[in-house]
RODO-2510 file (C-alpha; in nm, 4 decimals, decimal comma):
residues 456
     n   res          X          Y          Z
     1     x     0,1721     1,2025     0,0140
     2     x    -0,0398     1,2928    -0,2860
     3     x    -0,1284     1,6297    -0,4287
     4     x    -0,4215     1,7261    -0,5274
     5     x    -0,5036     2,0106    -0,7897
     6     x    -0,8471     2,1036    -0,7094
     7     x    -0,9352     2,2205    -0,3396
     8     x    -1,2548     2,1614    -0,2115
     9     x    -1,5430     2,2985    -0,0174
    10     x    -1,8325     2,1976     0,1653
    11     x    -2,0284     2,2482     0,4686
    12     x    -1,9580     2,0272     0,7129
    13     x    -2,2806     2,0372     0,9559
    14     x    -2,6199     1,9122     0,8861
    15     x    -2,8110     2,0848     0,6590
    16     x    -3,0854     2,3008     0,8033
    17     x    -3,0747     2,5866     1,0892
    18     x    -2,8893     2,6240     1,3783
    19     x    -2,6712     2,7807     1,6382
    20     x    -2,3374     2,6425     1,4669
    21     x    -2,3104     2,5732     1,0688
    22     x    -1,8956     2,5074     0,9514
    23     x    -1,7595     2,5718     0,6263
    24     x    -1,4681     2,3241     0,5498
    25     x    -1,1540     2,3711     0,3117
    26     x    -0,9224     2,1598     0,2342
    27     x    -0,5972     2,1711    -0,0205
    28     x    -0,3300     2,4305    -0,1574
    29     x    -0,5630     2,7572    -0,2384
    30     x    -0,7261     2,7126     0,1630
    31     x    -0,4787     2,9965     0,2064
    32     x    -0,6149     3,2179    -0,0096
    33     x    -0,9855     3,1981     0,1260
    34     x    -0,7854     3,3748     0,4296
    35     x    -0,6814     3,6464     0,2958
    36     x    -1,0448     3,6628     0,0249
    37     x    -1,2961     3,5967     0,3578
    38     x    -1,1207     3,7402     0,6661
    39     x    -0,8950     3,9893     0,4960
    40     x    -0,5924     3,9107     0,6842
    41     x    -0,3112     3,7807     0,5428
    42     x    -0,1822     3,4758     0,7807
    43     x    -0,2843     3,2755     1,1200
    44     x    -0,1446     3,0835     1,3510
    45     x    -0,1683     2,7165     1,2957
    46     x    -0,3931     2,5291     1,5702
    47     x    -0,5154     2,8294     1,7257
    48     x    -0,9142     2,9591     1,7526
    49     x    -0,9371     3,3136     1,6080
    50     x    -1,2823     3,5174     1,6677
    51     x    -1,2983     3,7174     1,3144
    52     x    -1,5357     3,8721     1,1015
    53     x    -1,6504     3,7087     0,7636
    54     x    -1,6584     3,9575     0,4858
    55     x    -1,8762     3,8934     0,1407
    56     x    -1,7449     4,1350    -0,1088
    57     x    -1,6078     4,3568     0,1077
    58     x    -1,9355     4,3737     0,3739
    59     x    -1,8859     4,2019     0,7106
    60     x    -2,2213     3,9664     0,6957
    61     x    -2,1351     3,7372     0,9917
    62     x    -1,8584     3,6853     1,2889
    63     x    -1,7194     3,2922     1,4233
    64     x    -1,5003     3,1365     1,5174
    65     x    -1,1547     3,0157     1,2628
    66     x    -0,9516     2,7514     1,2628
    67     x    -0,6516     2,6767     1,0574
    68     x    -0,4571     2,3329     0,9786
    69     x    -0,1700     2,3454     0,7852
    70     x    -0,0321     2,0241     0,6432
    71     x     0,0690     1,7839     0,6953
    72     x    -0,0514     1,8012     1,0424
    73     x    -0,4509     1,7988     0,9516
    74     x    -0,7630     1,5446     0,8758
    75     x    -0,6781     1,5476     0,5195
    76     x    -0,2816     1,5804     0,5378
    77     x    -0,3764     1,8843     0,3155
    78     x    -0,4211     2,2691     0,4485
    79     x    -0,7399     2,2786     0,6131
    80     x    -0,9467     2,6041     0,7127
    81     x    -1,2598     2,5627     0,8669
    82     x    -1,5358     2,8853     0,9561
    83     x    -1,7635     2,8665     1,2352
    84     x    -2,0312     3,0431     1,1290
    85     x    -2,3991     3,0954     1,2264
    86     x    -2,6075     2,8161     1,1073
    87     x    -2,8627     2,9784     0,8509
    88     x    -2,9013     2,7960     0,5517
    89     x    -2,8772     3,0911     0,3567
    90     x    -2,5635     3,2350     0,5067
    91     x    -2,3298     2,9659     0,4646
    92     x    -2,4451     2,8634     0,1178
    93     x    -2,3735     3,2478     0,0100
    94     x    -2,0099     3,2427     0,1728
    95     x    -1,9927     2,9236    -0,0227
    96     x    -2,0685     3,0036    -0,3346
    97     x    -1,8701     3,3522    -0,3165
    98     x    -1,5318     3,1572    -0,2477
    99     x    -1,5765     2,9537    -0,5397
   100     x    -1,6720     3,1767    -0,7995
   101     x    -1,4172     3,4512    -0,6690
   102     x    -1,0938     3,1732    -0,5979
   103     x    -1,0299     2,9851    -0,8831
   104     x    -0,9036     2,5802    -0,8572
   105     x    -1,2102     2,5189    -0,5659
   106     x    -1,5343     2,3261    -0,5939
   107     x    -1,7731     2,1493    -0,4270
   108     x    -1,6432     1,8541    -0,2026
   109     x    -1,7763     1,5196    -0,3434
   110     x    -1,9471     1,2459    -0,0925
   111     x    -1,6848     1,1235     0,1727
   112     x    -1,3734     1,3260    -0,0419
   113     x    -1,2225     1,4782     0,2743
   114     x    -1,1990     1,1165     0,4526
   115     x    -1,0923     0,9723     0,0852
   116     x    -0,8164     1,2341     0,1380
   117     x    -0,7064     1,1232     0,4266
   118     x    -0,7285     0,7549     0,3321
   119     x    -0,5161     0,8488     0,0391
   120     x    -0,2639     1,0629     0,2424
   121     x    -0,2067     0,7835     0,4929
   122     x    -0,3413     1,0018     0,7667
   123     x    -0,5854     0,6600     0,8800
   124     x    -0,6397     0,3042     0,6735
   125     x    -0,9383     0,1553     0,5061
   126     x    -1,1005     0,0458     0,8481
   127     x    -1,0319     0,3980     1,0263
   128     x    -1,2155     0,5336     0,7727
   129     x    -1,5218     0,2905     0,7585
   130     x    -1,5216     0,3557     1,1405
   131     x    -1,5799     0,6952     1,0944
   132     x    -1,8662     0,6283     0,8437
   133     x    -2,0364     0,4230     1,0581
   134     x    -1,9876     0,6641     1,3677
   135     x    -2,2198     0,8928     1,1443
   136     x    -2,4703     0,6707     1,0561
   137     x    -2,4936     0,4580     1,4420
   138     x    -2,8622     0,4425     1,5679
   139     x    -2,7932     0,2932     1,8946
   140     x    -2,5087     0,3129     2,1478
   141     x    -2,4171    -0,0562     2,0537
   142     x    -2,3244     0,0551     1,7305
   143     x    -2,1328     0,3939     1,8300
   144     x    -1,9039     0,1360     2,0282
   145     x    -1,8861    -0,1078     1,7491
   146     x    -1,7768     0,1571     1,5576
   147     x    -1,5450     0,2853     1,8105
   148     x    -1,3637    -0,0475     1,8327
   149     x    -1,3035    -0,0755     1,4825
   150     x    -1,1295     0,2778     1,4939
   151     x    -0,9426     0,0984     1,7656
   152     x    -0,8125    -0,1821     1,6040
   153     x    -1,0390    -0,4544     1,6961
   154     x    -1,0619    -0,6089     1,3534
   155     x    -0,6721    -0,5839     1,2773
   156     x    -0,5660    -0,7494     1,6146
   157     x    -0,7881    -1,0469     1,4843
   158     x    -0,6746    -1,0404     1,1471
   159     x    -0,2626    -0,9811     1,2596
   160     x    -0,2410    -1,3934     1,3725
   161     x    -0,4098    -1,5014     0,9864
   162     x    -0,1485    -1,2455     0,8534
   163     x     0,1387    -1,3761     1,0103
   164     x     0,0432    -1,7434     0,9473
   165     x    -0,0133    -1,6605     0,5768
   166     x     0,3688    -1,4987     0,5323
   167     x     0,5356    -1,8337     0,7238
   168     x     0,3279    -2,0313     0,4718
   169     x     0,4605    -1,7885     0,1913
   170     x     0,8120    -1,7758     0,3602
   171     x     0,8802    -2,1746     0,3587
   172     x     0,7032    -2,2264     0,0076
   173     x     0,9155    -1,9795    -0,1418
   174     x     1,2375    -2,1421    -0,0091
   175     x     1,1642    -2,4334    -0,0811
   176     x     1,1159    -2,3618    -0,5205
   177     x     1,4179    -2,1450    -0,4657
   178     x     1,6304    -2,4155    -0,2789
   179     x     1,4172    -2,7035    -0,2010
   180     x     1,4992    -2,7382     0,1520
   181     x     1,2303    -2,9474     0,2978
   182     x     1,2282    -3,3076     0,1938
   183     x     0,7955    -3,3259     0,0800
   184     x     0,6407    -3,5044     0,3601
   185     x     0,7944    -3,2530     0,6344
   186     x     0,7174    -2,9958     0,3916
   187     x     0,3507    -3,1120     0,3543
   188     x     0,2868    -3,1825     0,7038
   189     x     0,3810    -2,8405     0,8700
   190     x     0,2344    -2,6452     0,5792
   191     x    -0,1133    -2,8651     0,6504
   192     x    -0,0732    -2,8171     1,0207
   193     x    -0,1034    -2,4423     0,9314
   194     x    -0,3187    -2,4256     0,6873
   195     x    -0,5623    -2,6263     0,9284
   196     x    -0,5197    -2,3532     1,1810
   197     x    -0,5874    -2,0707     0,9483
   198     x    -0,8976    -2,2304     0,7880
   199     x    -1,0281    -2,2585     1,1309
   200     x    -0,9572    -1,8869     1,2233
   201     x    -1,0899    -1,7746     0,9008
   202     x    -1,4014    -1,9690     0,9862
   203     x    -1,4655    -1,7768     1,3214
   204     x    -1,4276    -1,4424     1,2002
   205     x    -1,6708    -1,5197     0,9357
   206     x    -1,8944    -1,5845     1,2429
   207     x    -1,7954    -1,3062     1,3887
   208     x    -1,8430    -1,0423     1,1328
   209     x    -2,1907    -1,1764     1,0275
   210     x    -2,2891    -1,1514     1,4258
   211     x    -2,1672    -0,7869     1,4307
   212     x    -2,3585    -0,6779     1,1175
   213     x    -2,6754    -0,8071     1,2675
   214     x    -2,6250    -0,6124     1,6038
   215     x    -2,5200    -0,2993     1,3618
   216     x    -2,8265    -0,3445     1,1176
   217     x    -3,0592    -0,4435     1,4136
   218     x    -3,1764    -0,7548     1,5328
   219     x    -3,5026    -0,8435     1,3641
   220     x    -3,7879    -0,9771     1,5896
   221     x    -4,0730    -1,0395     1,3138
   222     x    -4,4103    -1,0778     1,4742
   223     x    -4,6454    -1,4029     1,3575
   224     x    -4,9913    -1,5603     1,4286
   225     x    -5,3354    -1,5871     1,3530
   226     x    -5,5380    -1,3311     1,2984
   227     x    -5,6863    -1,1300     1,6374
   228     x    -5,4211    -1,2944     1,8456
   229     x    -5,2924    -0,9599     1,9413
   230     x    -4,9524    -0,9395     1,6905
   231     x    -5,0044    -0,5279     1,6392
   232     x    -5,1087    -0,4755     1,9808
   233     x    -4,8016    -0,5780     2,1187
   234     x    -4,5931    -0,4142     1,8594
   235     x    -4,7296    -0,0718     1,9859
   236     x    -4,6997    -0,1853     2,3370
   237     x    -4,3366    -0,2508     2,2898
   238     x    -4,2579     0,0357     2,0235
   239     x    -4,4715     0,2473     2,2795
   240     x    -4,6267     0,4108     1,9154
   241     x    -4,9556     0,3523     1,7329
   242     x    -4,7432     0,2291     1,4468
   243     x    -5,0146    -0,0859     1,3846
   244     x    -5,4169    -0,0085     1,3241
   245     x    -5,5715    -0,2442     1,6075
   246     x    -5,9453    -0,3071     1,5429
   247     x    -6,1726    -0,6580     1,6003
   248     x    -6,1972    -0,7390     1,2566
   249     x    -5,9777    -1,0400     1,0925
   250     x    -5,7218    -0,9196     0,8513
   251     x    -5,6810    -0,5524     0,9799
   252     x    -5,3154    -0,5939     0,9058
   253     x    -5,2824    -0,6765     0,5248
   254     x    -4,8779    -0,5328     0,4552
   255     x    -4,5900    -0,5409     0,6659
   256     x    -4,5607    -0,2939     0,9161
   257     x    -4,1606    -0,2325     1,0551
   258     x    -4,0139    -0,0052     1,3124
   259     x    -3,6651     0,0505     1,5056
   260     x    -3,6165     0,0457     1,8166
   261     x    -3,3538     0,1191     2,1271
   262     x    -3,3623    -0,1666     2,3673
   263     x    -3,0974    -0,1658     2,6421
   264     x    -2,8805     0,0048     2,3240
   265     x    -2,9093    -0,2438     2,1132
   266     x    -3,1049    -0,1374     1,7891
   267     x    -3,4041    -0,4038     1,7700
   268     x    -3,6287    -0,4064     1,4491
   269     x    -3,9571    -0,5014     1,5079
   270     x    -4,1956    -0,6269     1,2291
   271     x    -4,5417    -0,6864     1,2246
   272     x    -4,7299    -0,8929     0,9918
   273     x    -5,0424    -0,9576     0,8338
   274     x    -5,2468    -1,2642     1,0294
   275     x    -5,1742    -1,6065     0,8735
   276     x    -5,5296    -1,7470     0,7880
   277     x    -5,6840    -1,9080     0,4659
   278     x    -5,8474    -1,6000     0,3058
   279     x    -6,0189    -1,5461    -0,0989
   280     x    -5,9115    -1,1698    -0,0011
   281     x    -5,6415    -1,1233    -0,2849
   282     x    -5,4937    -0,8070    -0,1338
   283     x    -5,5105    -1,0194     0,1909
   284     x    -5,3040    -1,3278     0,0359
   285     x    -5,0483    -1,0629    -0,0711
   286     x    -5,0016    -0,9538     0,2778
   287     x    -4,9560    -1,2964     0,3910
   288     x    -4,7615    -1,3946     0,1500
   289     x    -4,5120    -1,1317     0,2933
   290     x    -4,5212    -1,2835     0,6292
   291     x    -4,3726    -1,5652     0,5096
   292     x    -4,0574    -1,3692     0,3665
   293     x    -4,0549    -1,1800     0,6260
   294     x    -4,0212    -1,4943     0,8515
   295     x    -3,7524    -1,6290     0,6331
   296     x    -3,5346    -1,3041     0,6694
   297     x    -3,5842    -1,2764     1,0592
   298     x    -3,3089    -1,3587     1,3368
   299     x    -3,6245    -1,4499     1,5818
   300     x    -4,0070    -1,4540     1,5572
   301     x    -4,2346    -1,3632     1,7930
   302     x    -4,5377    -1,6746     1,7933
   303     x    -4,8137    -1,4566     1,8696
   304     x    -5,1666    -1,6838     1,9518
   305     x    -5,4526    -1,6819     2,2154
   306     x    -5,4296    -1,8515     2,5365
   307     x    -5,7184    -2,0066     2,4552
   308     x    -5,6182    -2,1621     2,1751
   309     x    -5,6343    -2,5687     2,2030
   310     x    -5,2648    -2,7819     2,1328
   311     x    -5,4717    -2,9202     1,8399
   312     x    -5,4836    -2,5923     1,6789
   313     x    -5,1582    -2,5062     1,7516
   314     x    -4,9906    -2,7974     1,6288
   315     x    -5,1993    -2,7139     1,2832
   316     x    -5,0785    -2,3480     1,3441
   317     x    -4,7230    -2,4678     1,3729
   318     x    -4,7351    -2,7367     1,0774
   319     x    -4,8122    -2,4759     0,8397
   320     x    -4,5030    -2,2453     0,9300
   321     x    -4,2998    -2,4839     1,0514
   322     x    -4,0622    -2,5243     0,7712
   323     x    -4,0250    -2,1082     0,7802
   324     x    -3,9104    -2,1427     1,1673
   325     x    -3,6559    -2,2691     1,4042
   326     x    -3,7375    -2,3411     1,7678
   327     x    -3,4269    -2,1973     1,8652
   328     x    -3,4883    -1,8846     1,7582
   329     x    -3,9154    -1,8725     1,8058
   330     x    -4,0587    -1,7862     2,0935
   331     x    -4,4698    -1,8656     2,1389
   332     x    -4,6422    -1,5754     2,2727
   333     x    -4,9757    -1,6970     2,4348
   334     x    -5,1936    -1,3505     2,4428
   335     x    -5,5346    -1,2741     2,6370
   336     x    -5,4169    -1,4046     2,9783
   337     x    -5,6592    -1,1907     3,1287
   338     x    -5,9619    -1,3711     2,9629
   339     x    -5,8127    -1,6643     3,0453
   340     x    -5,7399    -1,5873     3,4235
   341     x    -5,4051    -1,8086     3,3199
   342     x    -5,0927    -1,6973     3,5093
   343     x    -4,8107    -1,4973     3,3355
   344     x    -4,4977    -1,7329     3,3005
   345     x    -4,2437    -1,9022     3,1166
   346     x    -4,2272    -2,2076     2,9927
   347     x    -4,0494    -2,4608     2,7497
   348     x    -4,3082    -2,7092     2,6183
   349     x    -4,2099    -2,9631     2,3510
   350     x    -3,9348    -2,8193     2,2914
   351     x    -4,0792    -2,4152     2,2372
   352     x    -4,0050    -2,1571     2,4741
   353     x    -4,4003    -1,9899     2,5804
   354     x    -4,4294    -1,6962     2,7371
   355     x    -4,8023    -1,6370     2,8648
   356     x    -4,8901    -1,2688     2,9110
   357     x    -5,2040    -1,0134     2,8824
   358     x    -5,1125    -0,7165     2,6067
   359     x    -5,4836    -0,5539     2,7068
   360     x    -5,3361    -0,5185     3,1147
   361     x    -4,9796    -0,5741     3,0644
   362     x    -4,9549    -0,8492     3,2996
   363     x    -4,6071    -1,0422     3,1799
   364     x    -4,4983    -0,8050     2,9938
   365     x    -4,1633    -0,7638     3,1798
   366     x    -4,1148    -1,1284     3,1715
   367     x    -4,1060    -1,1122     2,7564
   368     x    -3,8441    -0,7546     2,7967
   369     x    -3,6594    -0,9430     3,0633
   370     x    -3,6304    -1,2559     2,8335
   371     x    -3,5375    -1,0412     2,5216
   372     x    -3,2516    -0,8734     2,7513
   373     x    -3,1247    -1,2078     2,8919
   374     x    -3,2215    -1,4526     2,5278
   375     x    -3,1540    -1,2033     2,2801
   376     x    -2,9555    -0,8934     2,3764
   377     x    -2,7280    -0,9926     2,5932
   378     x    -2,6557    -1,3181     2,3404
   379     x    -2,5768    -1,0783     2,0715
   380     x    -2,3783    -0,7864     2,1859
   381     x    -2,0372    -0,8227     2,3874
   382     x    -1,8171    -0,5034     2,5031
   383     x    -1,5506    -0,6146     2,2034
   384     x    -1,7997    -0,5632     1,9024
   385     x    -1,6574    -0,3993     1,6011
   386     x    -1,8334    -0,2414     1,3287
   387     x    -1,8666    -0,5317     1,0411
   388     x    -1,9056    -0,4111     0,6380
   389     x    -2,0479    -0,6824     0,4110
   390     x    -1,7059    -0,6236     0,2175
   391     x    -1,5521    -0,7578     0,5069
   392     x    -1,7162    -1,0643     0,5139
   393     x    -1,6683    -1,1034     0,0832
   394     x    -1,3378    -1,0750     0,1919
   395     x    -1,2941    -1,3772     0,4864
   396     x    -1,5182    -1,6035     0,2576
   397     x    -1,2757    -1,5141    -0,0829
   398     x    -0,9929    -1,6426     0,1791
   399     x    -1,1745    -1,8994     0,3389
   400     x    -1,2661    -2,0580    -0,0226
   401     x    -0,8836    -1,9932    -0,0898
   402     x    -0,8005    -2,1880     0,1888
   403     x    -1,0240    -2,4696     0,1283
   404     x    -0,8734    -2,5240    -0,1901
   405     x    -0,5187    -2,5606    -0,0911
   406     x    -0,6416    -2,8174     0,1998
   407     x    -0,7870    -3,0574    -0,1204
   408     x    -0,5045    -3,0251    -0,2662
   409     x    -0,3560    -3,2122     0,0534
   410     x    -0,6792    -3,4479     0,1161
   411     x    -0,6927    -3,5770    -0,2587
   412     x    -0,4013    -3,8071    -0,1763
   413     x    -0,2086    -3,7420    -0,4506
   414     x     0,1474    -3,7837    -0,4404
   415     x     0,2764    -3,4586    -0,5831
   416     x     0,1455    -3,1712    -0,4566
   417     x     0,2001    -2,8448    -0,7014
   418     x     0,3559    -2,6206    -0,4200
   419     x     0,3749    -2,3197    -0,7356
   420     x    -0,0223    -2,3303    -0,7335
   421     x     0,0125    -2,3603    -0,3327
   422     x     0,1920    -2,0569    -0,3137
   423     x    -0,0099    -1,8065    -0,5812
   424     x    -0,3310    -1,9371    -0,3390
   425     x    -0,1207    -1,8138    -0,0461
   426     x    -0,0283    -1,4757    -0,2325
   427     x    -0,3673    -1,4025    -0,3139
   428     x    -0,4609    -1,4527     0,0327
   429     x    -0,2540    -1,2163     0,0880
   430     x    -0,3592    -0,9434    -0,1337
   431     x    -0,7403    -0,9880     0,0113
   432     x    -0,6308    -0,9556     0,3824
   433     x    -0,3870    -0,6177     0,2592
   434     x    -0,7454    -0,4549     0,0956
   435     x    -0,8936    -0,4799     0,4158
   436     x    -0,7179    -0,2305     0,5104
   437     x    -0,6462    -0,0922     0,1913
   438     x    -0,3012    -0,1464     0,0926
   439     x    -0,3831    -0,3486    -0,2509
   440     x    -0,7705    -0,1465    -0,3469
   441     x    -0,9065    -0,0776    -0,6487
   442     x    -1,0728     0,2841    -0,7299
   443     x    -1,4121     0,1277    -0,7567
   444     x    -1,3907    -0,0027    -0,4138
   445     x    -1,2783     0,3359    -0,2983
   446     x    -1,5746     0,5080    -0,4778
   447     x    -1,8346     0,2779    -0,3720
   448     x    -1,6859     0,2895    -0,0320
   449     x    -1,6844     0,7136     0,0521
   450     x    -2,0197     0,7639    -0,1127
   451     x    -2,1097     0,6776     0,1530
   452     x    -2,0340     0,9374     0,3742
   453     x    -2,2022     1,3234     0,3140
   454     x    -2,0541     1,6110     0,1667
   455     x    -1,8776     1,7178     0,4250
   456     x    -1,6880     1,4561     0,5535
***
């Protein structure tokens, strides 16, 4: 277990008022903010005390104390923590009275108590990722994302790559010590497994990248011509007056983005400036946007007028057709109620239309019941973990290691370097151990608990 010199302090609640506000301390001189702030000279480990708190010698508040001796703590390290009233005021005076008065303490850094306990072998790399994303969830998709990776979701997926790595390791090793395969056994059951790892690799990649999205939100960008009701339905689905909705053509010049909780999935909505030819430069800006905006989507919402004739559309969709997949666009034909059309779904040529009134809401729940059933419930499953981009750097540094050594069998050559084969294999091997953090460098670790706030 390490030791660290310095203790540290930091308030571990939000910043701001309230009922509760906790003062956390963790390391060797936690002891002596006892004996400075309660004046009492021991307590008993685990147990809630109800004490005053005393700034230079004056009682100023009473809570609730808790004390954590190591190694049997967050941090492995002492910990005391003081419940105190949540003024702003209060706690940053207790705070700054325990470090000028007890030497060796400062202020916590970003994420330094879970870097402690990362460091102390109290959790692994993943435990504490979970717990940074458990902070920063915006839906209840990603709270149980997060919860699974605390779990182990991502480690019983990764355990079968490990194991298949080491047997690769294992006979290549043997057989430069004491050459016990003859080659063409040797290079058939080392292919065989380096086949099934390449395809393992390739579905976590999947994976991952599918879990980000759901973490990140799933972006629904809204398209169309200009009038055809684009920021009308974004504020009928947002239920806000995010988007300015007026008659005039090119109301909505700049992108316009909100989040949103749809059956607890976290759903970002976008909504764009009209696509139209226009000699308005601040206009061409905007809708030069769209067209990013459409490239960076997972699915676009089509929005047009019923009215408008296949001719047009089929000019509509030629221009933005090489921005968009009909898999993943959905035409949204607006104004049903000028139209007297009836609200329904349909595929057509391929494109899945949806025909609906925004102005009277008529088929509205047949667009939320086909985002639930096309795009929610295609993208979140009970076993999501929480996915990191390092993650995925990770699976493609292997999966580009693992590709390699499969030329190396595909270039029919007759002597296969098995040394080469085997430092591939080892530095498989050291990617899949930083996952978890048993080969990580201190950068990593920096970039990874700045993350967090203060006070965790």
């Amino acid at each position: 277990m390490n030791t660290f010199i310095d203790t540290i302090i930091a308030r571990a609640t939000p910043l701001g008022k309230g009922g509760i506000g906790i003062i956390r301390i963790s390391g060797q001189k936690s002891c002596c903010v006892i004996k400075y702030i309660l004046h009492i000279k021991s307590m008993k480990p685990r147990y809630a005390y109800y004490l005053p708190f005393y700034l230079q010698n004056i009682i100023v508040d009473k809570g609730i104390v808790l004390w954590f001796p190591q190694p049997y703590s967050y941090t492995g390290e002492d910990i005391l923590e003081l419940h105190c009233h949540g003024g702003i005021v209060l706690l940053e005076m207790l705070i700054h009275d325990i470090i000028m008065n007890i030497s060796g303490i400062r202020i916590a850094n970003p994420g330094e108590f879970t870097e402690r306990a990362f460091l102390n072998k109290k959790i692994n790399l993943l435990e504490a990722e979970a717990v940074s994303a458990l902070i920063a969830a915006e839906s209840k998709a990603a709270i149980f994302a997060a919860t699974n990776l605390m779990n182990g979701t991502l480690l019983k997926l990764i355990q079968p790559i490990s194991n298949n790595i080491i047997k690769i390791r294992t006979i290549l090793e043997t057989n430069i010590e004491f050459m016990e395969y003859n080659e063409k056994q040797l290079y058939e059951k080392i292919y065989k497994i380096i086949n099934y790892v390449s395809i393992q690799t390739k579905q976590i990649i999947k994976y991952l990248l599918c879990n980000l999205k759901i973490q990140e939100g799933i972006k629904i960008t809204l398209i169309g011509p200009t009038n055809s009701g684009k920021s009308s339905l974004m504020n009928l689905l947002t239920q806000k007056n995010i988007s300015i909705i007026t008659n005039i053509p090119g109301t909505t010049r700049d992108v316009l983005s909100t989040k949103v909780n749809f059956n607890s999935v976290l759903i970002n909505l976008v909504d764009t400036a009209g696509i139209r030819k226009t000699k308005d430069y601040i206009e061409s800006i905007g809708i030069k946007k769209t067209f990013e905006e459409m490239n960076n989507s997972d699915y676009i919402f089509l929005v047009v007028e019923d009215m408008i004739t296949e001719n047009q559309l089929s000019k509509f969709l030629h221009t933005v057709k090489k921005n968009i997949n009909k898999k993943f666009t959905i035409i949204i034909r607006n104004k049903i109620d000028i139209t007297n059309s009836i609200a329904n779904i349909k595929v057509i040529n391929g494109w899945t239309n949806i025909t609906l009134s925004v102005y009277n809401k008529q088929g509205i729940s047949l667009l939320m019941k086909y985002i639930k059933d096309n795009i929610i419930n295609q993208n979140n499953n009970e076993n999501q973990f929480t996915s990191k981009q390092r993650h995925i750097n990770i699976f493609n540094n292997i999966y580009n290691l693992i590709e390699q050594s499969k030329q190396m069998f595909v270039s029919k050559k007759q002597y296969i370097d098995i040394i080469l084969l085997s430092e591939n294999f080892r530095l498989m091997q050291i990617e899949l151990d930083s996952i978890v953090g048993k080969f990580t460098s201190q950068n990593l670790l920096d970039n990874i608990f700045s993350d967090f706030c203060v006070g965790k």
